[in-house]
C-alpha positions as CSV (number, residue, x, y, z in Angstrom):
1,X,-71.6,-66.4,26.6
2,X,-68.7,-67.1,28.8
3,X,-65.6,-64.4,28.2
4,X,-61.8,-66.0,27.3
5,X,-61.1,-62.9,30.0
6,X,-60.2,-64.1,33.6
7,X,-59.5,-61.5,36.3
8,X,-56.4,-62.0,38.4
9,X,-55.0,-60.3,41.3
10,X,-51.4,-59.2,41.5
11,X,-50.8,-61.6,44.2
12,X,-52.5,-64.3,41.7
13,X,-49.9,-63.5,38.9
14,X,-46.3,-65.0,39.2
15,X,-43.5,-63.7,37.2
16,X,-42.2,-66.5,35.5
17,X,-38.6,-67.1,33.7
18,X,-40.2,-67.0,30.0
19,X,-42.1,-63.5,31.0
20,X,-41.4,-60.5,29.4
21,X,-44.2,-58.6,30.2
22,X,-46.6,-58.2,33.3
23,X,-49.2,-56.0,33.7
24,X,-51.0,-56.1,37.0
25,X,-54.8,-54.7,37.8
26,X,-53.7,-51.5,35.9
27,X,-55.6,-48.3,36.5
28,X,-55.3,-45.0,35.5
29,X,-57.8,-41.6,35.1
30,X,-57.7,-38.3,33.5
31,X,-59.5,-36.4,36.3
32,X,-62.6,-37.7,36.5
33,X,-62.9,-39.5,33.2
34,X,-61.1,-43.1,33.6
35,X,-59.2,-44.5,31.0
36,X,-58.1,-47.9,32.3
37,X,-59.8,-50.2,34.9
38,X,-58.5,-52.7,36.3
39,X,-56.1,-54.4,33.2
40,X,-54.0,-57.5,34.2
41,X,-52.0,-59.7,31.1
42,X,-48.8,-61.0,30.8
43,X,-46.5,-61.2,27.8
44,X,-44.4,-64.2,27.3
45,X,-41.1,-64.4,25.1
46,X,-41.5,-65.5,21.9
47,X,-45.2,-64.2,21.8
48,X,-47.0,-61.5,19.8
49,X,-49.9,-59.9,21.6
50,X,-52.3,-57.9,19.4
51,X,-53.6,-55.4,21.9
52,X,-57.0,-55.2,19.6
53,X,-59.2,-51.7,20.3
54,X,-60.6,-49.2,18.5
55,X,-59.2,-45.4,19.2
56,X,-60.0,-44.1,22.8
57,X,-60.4,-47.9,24.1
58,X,-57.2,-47.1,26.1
59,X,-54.0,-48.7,24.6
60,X,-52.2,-45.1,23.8
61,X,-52.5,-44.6,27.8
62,X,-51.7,-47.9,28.4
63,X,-48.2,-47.7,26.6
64,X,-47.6,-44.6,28.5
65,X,-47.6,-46.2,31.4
66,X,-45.0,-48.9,30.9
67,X,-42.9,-46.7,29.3
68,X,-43.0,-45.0,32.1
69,X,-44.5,-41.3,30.3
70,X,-47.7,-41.5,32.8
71,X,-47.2,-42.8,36.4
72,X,-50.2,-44.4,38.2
73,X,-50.2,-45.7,41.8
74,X,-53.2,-48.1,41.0
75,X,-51.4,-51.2,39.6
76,X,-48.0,-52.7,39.0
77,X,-46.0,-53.1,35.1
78,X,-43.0,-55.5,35.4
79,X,-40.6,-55.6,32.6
80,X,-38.0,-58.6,32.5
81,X,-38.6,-58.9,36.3
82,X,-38.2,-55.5,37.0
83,X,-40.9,-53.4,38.4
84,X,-41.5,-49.8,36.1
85,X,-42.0,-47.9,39.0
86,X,-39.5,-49.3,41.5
87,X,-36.4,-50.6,39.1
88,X,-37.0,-48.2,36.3
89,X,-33.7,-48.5,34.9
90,X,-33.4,-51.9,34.8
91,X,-36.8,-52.1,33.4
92,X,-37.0,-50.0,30.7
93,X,-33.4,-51.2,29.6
94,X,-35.1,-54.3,28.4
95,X,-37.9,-52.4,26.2
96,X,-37.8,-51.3,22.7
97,X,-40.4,-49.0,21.3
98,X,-41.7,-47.8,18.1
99,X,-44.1,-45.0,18.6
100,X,-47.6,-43.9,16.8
101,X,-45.7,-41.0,15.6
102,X,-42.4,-40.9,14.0
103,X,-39.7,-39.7,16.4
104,X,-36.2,-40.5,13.8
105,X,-34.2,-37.0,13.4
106,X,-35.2,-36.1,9.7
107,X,-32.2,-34.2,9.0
108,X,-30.0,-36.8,10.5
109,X,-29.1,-39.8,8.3
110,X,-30.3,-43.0,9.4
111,X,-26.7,-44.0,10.3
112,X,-26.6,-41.3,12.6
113,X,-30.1,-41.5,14.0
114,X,-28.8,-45.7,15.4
115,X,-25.3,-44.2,16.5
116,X,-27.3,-41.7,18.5
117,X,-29.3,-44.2,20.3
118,X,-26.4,-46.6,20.4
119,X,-24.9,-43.9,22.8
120,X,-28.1,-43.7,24.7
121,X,-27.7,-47.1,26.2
122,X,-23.7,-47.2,26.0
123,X,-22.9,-49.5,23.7
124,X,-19.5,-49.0,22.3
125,X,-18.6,-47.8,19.1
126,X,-18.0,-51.1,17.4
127,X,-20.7,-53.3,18.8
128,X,-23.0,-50.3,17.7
129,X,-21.4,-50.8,14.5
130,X,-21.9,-54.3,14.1
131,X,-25.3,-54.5,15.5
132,X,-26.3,-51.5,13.4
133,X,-25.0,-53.1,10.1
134,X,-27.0,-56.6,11.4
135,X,-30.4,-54.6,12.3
136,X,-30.8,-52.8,9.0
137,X,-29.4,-55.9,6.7
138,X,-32.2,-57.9,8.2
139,X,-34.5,-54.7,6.9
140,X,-32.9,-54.6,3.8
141,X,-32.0,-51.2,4.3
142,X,-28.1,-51.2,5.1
143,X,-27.1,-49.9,2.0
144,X,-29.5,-47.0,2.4
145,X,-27.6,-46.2,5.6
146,X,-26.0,-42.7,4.7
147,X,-29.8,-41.9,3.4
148,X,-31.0,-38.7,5.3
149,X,-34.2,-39.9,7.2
150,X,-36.3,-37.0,5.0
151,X,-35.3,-38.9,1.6
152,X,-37.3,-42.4,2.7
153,X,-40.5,-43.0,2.5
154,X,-43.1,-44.0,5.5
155,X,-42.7,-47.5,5.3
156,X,-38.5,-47.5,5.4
157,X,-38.8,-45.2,8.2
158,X,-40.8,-47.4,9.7
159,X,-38.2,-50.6,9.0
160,X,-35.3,-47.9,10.4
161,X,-37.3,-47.4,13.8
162,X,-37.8,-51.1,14.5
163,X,-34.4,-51.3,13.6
164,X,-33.5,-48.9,15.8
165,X,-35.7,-50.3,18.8
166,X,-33.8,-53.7,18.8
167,X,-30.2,-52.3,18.8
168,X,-29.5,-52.7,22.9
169,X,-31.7,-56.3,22.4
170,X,-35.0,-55.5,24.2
171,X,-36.9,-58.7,25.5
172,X,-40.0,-56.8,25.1
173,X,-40.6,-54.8,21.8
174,X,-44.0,-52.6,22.0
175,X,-45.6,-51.3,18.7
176,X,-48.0,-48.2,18.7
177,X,-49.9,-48.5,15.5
178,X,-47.0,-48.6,13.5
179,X,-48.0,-49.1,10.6
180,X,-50.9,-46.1,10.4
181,X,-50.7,-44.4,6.8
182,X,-48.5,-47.1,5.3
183,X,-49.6,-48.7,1.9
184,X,-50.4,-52.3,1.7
185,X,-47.2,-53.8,0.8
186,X,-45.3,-52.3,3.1
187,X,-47.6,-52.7,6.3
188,X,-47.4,-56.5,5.1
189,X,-43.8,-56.2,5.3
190,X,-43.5,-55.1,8.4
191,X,-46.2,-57.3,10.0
192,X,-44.2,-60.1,8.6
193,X,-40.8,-59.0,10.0
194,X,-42.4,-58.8,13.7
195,X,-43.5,-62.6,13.4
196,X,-40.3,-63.3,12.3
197,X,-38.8,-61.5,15.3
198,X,-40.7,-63.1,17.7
199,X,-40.5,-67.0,16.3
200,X,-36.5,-66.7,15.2
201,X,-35.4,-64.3,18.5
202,X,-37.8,-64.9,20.7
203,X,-38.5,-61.2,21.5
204,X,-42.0,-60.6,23.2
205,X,-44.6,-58.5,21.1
206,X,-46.8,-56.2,22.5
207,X,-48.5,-54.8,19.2
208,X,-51.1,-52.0,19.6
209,X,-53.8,-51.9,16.3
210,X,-57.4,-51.2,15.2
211,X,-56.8,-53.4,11.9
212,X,-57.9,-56.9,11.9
213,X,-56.1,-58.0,9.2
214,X,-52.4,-57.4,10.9
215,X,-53.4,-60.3,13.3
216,X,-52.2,-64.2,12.5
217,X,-53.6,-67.3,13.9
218,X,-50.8,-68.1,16.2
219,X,-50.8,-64.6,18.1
220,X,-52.5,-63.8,21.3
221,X,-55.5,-61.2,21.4
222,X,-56.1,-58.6,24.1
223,X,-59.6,-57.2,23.3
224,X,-59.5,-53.9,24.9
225,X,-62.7,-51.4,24.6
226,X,-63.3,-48.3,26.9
227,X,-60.3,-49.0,29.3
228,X,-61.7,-52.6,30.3
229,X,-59.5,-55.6,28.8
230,X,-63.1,-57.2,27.6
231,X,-61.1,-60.8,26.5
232,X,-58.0,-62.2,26.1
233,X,-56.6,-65.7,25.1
234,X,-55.3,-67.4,21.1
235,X,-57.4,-66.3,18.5
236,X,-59.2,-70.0,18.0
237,X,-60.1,-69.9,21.7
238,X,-61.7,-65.9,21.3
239,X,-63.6,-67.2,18.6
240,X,-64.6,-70.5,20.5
241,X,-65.6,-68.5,23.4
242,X,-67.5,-65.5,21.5
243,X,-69.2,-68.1,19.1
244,X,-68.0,-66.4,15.9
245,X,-66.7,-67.2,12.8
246,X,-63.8,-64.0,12.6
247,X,-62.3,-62.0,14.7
248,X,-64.5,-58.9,13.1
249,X,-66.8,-60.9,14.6
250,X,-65.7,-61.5,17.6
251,X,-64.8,-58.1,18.2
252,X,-68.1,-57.0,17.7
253,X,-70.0,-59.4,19.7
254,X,-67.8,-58.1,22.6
255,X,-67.9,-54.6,22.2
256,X,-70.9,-53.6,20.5
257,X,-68.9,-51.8,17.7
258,X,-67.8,-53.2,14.4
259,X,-64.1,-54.2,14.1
């Protein structure tokens, strides 16, 4: 069986104008015990990635490292054109993030939870305003804006952190497992919102998940198991390429372990 997974080098991987995300022969070890080897992808605009691995394949330390929370000298993360270690400012400036665990102020209101990271990134008081107003109307949560962050449930704190991720208009938005403990409806609802984002605004996707189901036919897979990016390519072509019928499948026939 061939694998959808080509190796590149960094030299072999041009930024291109539609690139949001490039991740370059990525490495990375906790002492002796290595938790990424050798991981090169790219993100384009416009396209959701399903970074697809089950827990301790590597993706939490691979988000660490292009935000920037984890250095490693073995590799190279460009955001936007800007290199993560070299142009950090500018690079993370064009990232939104929604983390595995919450991280909104509980006893702030969600009003005042945007306004703060409004003033994180300068924006004045009434483009905050107005983009703050446009970000939650598109959740369907304006009207819950004065709302103390402790009064919602998982899935509207959930809707308020993308919200807040997209306020200083990241082109790359990267999802930890966000939707981990959410009922059905509203994991649905959010999984539906990031297509949206990404076919309407063209904002690159970099979705990190262990659930088959919150994948759709048009997105891109990264098949990541035990640090090593096993496959990557559309879902049609993964299945082509591992001979299976599902991406369950598919998973398994790569990794050995049931998706």
């Amino acid at each position: 069986m061939k694998s959808a997974y080509v190796h590149h080098k960094p030299s072999e991987l041009p930024l291109t104008a539609s690139g949001a995300l490039s991740v370059e022969n990525l490495s990375y070890a906790y002492g002796a015990k290595k938790a990424l080897d050798g991981v090169s992808f790219t993100v384009r605009r416009g396209e959701c990635a399903i970074l697809l691995g089950p827990n301790g394949a590597g993706k939490s330390t691979l988000f660490a490292l292009i935000t920037r929370l984890y250095d490693s000298r073995e590799g190279r993360v460009v955001i936007n054109g800007y290199d993560v270690r070299r142009d950090s400012r500018q690079a993370l400036a064009g990232l939104g993030v929604v983390f595995q665990q919450p991280t909104l102020d509980p006893d702030l209101s969600v009003a005042q939870n945007l306004h703060y990271h409004c003033d994180l990134h300068g924006l004045p008081g009434r483009i905050a305003s107005q983009r703050i107003r446009e970000e939650l109307e598109r959740q369907g949560m304006y009207e819950r804006r004065w709302e103390k962050v402790r009064q919602l449930n998982g899935g509207h704190r959930r809707r308020v952190e993308i919200a807040r991720a997209l306020l200083h208009q990241p082109a790359l938005l990267l999802l930890d497992e966000p939707t981990v403990g959410l009922d059905v409806p509203s994991r649905r609802a959010i999984v539906d919102y990031v297509h949206q984002l990404c076919a309407e605004r063209r904002v690159a996707v970099l979705w990190a998940s262990h659930l088959i189901d919150e994948i759709h036919a048009g997105d891109r897979l990264l098949i990541l198991h035990r640090g090593c990016l096993l496959a990557q390519g559309g879902v049609a072509e993964i299945l082509v390429e591992t001979e299976t019928a599902d991406i369950g499948a598919a998973f398994q026939t790569l990794t050995g372990e049931a998706g």
